[in-house]
Backbone as CSV, one residue per row, in Angstrom:
resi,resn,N_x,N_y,N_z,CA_x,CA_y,CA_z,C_x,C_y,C_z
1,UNK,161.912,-17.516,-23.634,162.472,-18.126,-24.851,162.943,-19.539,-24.513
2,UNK,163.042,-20.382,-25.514,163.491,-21.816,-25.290,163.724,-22.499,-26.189
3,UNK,165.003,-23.242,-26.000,165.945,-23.414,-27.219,166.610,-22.393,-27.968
4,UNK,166.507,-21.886,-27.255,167.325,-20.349,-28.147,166.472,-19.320,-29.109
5,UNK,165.563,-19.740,-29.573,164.482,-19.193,-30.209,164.514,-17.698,-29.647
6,UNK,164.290,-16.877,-31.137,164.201,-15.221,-30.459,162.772,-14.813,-30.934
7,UNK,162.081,-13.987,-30.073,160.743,-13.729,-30.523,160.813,-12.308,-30.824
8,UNK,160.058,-12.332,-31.919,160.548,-10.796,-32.536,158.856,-10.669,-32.739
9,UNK,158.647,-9.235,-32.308,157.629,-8.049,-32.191,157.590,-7.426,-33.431
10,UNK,156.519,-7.126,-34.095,156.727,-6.563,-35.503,155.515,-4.642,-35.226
11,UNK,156.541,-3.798,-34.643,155.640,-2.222,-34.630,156.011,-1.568,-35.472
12,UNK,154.150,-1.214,-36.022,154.013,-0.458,-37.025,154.331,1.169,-36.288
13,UNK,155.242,2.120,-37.099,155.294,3.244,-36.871,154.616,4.465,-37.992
14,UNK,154.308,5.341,-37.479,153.623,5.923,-38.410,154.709,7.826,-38.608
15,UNK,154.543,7.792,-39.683,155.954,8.853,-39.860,155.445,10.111,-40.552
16,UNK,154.058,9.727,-40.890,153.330,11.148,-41.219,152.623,12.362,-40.203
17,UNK,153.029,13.249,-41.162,152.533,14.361,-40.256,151.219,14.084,-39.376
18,UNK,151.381,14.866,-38.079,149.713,14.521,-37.193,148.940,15.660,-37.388
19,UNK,148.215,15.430,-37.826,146.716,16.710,-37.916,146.216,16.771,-36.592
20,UNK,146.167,17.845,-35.900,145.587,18.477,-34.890,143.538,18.177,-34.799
21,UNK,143.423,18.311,-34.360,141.538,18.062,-33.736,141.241,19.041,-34.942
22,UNK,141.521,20.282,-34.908,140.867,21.163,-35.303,140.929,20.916,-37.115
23,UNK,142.618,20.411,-37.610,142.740,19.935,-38.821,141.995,19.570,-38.876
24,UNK,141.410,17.787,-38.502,140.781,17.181,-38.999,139.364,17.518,-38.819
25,UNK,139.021,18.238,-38.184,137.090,18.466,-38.240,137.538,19.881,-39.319
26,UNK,138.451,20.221,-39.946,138.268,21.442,-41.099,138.340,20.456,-42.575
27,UNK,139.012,19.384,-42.503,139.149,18.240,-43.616,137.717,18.194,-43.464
28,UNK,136.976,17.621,-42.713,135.716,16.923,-42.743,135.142,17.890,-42.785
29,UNK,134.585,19.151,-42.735,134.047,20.223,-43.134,133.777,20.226,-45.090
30,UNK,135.293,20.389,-45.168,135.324,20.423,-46.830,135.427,19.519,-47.664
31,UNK,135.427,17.871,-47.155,135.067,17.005,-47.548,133.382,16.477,-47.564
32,UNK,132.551,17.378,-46.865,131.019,17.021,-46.629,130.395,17.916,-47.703
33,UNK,131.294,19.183,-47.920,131.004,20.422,-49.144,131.599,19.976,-50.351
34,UNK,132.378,19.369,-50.913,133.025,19.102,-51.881,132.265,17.557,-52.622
35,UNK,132.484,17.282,-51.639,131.921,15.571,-52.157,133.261,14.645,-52.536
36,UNK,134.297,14.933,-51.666,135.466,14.199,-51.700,136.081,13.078,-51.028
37,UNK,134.662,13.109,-49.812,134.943,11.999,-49.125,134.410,10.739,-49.443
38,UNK,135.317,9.745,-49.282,134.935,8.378,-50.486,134.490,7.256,-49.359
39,UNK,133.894,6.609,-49.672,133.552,5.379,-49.271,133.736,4.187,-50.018
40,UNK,133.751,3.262,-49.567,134.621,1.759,-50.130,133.103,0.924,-50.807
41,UNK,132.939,0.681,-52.144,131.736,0.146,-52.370,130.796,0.645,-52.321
42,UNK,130.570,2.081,-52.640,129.652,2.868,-52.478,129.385,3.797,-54.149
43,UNK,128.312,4.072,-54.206,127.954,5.474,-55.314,128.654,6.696,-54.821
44,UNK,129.950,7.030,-54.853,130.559,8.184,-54.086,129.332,9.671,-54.511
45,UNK,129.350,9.220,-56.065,128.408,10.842,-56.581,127.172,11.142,-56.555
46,UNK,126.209,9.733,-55.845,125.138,9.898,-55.743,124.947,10.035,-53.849
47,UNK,126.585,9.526,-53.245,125.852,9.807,-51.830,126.248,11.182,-51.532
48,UNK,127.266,11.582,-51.950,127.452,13.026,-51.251,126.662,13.966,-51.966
49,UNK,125.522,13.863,-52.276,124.811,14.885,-52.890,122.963,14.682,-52.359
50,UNK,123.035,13.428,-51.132,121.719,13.584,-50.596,120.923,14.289,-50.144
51,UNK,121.507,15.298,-49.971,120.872,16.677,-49.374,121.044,17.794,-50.341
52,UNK,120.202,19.046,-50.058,119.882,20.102,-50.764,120.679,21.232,-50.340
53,UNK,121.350,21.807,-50.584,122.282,23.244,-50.683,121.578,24.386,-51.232
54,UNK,120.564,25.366,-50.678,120.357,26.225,-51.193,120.099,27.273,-50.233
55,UNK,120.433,28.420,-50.515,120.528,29.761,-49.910,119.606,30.957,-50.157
56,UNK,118.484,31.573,-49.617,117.607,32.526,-49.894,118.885,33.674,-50.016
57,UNK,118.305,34.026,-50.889,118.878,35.881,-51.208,117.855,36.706,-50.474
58,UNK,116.554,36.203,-51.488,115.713,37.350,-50.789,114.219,36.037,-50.922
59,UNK,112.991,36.759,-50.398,112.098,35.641,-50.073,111.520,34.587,-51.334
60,UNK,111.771,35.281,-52.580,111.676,34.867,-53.574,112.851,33.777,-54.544
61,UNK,113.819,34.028,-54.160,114.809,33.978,-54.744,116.199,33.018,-53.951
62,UNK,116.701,32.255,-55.317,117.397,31.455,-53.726,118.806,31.124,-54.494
63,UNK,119.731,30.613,-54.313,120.884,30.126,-54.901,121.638,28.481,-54.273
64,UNK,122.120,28.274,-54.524,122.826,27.028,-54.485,123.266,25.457,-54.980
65,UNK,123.656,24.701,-54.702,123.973,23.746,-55.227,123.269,22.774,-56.283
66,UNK,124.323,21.865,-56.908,123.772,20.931,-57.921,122.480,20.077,-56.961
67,UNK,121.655,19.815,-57.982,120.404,18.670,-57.702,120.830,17.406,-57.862
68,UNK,121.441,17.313,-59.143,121.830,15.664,-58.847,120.699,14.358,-59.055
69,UNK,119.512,14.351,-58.216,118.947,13.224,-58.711,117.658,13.711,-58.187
70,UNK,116.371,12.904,-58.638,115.154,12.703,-58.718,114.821,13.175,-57.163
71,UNK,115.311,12.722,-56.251,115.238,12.483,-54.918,115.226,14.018,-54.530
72,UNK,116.243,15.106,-54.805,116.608,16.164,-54.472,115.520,16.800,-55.149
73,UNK,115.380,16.622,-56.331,114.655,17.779,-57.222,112.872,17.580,-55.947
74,UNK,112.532,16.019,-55.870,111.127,16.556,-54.266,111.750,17.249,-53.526
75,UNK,113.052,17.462,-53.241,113.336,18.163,-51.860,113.469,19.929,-52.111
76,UNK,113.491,19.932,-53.421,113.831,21.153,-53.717,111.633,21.803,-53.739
77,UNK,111.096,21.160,-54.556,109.845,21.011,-54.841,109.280,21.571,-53.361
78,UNK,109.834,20.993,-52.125,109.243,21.193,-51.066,109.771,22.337,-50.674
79,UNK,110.840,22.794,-50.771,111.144,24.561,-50.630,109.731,25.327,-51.360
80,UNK,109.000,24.741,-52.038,108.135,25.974,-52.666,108.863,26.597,-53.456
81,UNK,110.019,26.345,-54.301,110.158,26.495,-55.111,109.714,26.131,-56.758
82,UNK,109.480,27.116,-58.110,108.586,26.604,-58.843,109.518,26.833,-60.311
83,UNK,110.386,27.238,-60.510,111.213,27.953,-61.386,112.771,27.800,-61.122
84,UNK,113.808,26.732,-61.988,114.746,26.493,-61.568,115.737,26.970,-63.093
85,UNK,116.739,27.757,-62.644,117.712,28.285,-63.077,119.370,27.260,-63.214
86,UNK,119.239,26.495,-64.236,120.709,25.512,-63.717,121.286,25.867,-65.006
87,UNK,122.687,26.443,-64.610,124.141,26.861,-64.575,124.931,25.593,-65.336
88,UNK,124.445,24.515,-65.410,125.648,23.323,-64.773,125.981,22.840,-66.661
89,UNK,127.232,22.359,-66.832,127.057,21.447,-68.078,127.366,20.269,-67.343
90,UNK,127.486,20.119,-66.086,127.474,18.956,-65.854,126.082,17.919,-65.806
91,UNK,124.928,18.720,-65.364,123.335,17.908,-65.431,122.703,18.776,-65.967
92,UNK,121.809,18.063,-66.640,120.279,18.927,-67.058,119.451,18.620,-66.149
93,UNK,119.421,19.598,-65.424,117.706,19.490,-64.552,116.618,18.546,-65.135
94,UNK,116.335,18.771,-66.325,115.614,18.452,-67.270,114.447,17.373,-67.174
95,UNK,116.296,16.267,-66.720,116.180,14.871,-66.873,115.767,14.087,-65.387
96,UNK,115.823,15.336,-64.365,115.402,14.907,-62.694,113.896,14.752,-62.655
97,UNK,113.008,14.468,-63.822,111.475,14.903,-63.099,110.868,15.858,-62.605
98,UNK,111.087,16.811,-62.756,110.596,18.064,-62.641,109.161,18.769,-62.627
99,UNK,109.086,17.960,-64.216,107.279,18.203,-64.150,106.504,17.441,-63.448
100,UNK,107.209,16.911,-62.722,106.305,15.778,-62.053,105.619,16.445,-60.375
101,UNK,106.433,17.768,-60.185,106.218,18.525,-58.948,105.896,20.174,-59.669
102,UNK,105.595,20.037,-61.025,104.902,21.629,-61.358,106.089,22.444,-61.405
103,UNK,107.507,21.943,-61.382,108.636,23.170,-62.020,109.272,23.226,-62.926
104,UNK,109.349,24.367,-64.083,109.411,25.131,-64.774,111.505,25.333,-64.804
105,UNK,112.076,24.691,-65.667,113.615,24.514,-65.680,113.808,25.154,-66.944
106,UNK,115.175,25.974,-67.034,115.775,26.550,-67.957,117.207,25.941,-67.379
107,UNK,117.709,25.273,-68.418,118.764,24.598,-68.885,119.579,25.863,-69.493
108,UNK,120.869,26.173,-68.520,121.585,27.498,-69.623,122.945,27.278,-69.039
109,UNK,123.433,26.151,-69.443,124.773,25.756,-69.262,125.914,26.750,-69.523
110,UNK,126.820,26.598,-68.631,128.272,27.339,-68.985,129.170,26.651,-68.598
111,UNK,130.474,26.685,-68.567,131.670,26.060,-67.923,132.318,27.268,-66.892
112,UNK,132.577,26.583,-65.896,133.429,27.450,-64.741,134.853,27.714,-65.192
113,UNK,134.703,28.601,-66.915,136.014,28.567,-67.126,137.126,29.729,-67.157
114,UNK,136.292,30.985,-65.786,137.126,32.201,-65.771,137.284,33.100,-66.755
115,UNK,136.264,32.915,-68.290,136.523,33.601,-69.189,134.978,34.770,-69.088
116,UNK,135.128,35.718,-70.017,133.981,36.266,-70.101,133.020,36.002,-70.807
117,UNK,131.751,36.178,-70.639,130.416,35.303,-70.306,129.788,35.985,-71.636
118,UNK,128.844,35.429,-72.499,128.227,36.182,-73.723,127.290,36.897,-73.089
119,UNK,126.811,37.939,-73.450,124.811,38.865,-72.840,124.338,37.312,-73.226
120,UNK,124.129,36.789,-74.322,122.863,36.138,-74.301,122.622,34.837,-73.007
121,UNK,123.663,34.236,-72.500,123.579,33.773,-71.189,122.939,34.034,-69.937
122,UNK,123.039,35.621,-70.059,122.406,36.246,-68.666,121.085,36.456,-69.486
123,UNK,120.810,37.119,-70.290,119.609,37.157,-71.623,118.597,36.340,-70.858
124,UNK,119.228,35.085,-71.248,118.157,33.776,-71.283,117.894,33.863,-69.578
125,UNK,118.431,33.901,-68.512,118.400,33.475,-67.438,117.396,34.968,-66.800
126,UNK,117.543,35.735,-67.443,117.225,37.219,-66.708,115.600,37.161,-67.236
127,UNK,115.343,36.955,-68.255,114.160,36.852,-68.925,113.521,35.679,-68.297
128,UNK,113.766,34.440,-68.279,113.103,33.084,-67.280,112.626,34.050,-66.149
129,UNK,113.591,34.603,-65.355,113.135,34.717,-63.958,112.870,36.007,-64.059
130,UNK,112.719,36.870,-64.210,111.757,37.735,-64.227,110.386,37.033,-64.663
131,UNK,109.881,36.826,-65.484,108.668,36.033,-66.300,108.331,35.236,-64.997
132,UNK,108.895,34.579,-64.779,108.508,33.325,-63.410,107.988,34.757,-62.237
133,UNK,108.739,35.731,-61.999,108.518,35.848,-61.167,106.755,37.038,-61.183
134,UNK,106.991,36.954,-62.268,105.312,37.961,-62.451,104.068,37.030,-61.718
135,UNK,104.385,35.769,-61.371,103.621,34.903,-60.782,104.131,35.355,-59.008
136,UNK,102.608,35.721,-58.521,103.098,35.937,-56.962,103.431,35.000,-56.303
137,UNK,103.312,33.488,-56.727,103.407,32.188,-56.033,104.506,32.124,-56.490
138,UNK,105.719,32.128,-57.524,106.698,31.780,-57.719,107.837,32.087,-56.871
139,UNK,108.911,30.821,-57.032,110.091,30.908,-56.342,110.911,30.284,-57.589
140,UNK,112.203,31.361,-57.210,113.339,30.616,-58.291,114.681,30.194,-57.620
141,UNK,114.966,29.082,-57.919,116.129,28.849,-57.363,117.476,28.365,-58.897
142,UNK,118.026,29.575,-58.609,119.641,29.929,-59.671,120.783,28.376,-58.717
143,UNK,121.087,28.018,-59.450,122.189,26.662,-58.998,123.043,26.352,-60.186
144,UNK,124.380,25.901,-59.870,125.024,25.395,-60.542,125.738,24.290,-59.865
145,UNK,127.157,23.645,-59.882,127.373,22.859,-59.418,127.536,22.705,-57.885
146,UNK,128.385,24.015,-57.589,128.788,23.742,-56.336,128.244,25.235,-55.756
147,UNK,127.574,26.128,-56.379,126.912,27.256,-55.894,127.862,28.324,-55.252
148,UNK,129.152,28.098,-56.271,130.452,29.229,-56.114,130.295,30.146,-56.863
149,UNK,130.500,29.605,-58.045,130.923,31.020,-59.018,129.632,30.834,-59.914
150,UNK,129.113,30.289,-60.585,128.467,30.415,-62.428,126.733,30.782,-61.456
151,UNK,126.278,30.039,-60.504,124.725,30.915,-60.058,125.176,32.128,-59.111
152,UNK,125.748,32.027,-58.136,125.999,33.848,-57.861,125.998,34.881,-59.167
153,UNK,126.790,34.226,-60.016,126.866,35.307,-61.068,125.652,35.632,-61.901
154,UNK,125.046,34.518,-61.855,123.671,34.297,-62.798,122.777,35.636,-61.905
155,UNK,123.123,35.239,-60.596,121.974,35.975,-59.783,121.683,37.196,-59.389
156,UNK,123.319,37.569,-59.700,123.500,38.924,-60.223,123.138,39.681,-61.005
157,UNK,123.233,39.374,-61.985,122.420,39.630,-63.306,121.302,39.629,-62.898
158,UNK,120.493,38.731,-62.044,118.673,38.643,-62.236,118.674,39.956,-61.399
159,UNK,119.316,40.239,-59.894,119.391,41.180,-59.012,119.343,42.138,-59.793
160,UNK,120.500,42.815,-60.939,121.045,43.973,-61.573,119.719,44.151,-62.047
161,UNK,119.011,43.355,-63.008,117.811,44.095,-63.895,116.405,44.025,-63.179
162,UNK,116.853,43.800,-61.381,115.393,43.735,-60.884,115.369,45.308,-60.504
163,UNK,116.667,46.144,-60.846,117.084,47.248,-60.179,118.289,47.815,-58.898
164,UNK,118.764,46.479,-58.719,119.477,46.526,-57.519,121.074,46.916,-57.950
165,UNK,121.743,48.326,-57.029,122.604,48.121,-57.596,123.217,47.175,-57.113
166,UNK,124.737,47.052,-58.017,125.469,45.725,-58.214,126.525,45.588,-57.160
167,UNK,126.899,46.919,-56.444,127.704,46.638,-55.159,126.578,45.528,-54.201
168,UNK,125.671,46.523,-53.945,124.448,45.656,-53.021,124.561,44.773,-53.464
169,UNK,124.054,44.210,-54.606,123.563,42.775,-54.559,124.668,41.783,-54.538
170,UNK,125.895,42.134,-54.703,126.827,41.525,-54.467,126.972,41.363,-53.215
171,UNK,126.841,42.201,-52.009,126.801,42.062,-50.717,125.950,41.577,-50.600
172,UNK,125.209,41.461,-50.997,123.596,40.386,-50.179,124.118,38.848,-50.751
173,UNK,124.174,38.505,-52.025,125.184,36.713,-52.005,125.880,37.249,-51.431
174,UNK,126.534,37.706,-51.180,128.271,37.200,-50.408,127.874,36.872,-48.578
175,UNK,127.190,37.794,-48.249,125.978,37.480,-46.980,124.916,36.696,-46.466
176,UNK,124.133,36.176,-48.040,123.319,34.948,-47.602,124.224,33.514,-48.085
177,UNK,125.164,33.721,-48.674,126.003,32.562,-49.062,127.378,33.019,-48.703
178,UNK,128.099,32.849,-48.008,129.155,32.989,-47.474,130.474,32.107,-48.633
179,UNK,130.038,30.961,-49.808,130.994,30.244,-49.855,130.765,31.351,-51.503
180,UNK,130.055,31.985,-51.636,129.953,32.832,-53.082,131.279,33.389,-52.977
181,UNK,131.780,32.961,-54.689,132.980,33.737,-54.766,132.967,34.296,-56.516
182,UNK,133.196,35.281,-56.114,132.681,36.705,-57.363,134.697,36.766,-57.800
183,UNK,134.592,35.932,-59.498,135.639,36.185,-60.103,135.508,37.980,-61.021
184,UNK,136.638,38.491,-60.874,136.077,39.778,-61.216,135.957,39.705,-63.272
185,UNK,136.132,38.388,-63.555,135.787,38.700,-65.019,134.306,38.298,-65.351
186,UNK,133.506,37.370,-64.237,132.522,36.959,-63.973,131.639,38.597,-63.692
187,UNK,131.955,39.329,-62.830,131.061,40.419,-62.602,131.328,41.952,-63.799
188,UNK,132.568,41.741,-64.766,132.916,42.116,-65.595,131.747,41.748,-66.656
189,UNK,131.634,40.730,-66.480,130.333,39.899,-67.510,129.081,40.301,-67.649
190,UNK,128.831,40.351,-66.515,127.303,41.089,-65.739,127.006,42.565,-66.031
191,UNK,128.077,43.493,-66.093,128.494,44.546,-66.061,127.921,44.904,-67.220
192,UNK,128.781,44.366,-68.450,128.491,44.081,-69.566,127.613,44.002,-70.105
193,UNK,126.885,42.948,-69.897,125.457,42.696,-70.213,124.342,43.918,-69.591
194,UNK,124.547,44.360,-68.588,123.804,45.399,-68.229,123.928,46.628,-68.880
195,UNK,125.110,47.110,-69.052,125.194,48.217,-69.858,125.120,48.454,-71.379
196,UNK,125.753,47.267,-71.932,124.707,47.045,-73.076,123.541,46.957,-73.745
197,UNK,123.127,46.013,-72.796,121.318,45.549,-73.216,120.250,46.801,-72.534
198,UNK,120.804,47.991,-71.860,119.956,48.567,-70.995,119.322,47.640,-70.120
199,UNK,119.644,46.568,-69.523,118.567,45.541,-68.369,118.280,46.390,-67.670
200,UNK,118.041,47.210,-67.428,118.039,47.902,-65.644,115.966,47.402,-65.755
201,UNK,115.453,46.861,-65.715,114.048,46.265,-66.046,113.273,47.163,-64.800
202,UNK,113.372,47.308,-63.757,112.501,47.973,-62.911,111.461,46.900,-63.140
203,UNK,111.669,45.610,-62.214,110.699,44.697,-62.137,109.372,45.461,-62.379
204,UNK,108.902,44.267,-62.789,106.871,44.852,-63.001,106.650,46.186,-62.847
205,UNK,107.011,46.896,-64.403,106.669,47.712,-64.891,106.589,48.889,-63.434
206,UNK,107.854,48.881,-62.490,108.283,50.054,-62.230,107.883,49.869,-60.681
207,UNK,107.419,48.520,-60.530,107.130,48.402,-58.490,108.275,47.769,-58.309
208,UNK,108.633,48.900,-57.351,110.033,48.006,-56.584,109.635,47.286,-55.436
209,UNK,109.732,45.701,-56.547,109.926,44.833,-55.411,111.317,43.898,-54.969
210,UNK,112.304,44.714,-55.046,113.403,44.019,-54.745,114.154,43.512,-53.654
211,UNK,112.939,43.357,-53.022,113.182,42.178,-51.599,112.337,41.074,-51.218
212,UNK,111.397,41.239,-52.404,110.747,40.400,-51.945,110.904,38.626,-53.026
């Protein structure tokens, strides 16, 4: 110092809690699934959705996440998938180009809103994919936004009237999709619709093919 002059140090302290290693790679886990992690100057909703989320049930049959854009719907196209089931009121498949790779979309919107579900919802979705699937080349893939609650449930329903019972097929999503989560007014719904409408369909006129 000189002339008396005092030199003053300016430390930043930090007073928030510390996240452990393991915290933070479980943040970044459910920030890569969610689409919550943001970037500065970026399309937040078009980048966290570059990739495809989908889950085989069985060899035919598949579940998972929103499509989102043009880009996904080729990526989905290249699963060999031919028949798409979307859940979402957030997108219409519709509008991704679709016919442009030979697939076949049923638009059957709902809201993830915990209430119980009309028959004609599962109706429309149970009838698509069965029909799709009388084609031996067909694949269907059931999706909604985040491939939690509204396509598990959808897929249930397709499972229930392929013949499967509904404990099983509930164990098979909850097994090929681990993040499936079955609200019980959601499978209340299904229930419903099955015992009402008689669905029990015995795919193609009585061959059980319910694994394939």
């Amino acid at each position: 110092m000189k002339g008396g002059a005092v030199q003053r140090e300016l430390v930043a302290v930090w007073v928030g809690r510390v996240k452990s290693p393991a915290q933070s790679a479980q943040r970044g886990r459910r920030q890569e699934w969610d689409g919550s992690a943001r970037t500065p100057g970026r399309d937040t909703r078009k980048s966290s959705h570059r990739t495809m989320d989908i889950s085989w049930l069985i060899p035919r049959i598949a579940v998972g996440g929103g499509i989102w854009t043009p880009e996904n719907m080729a990526k989905v196209a290249g699963e060999g998938i031919t028949h798409i089931i979307d859940m979402q009121v957030e997108c219409d498949d519709r509008k991704l180009g679709p016919e442009e790779h030979g697939i076949e979309v049923l638009w059957n919107p709902t809201d993830d809103d915990f209430e119980l579900k009309a028959p004609d919802l599962f109706r429309r979705g149970v009838e698509f994919a069965l029909d799709a699937l009388k084609r031996p080349d067909a694949k269907v893939f059931i999706h909604c936004a985040a491939g939690v609650h509204r396509a598990p449930m959808m897929a249930l329903a397709v499972l229930g009237s392929m013949g499967w019972d509904l404990e099983d097929a509930r164990a098979l999503i909850e097994r090929q999709r681990p993040v499936a989560d079955f609200a019980e007014v959601y499978v209340e719904s299904v229930k419903r619709f099955l015992d009402r409408s008689g669905e029990q369909h015995w795919f193609l006129s009585g061959r059980d093919d319910r694994d394939r």
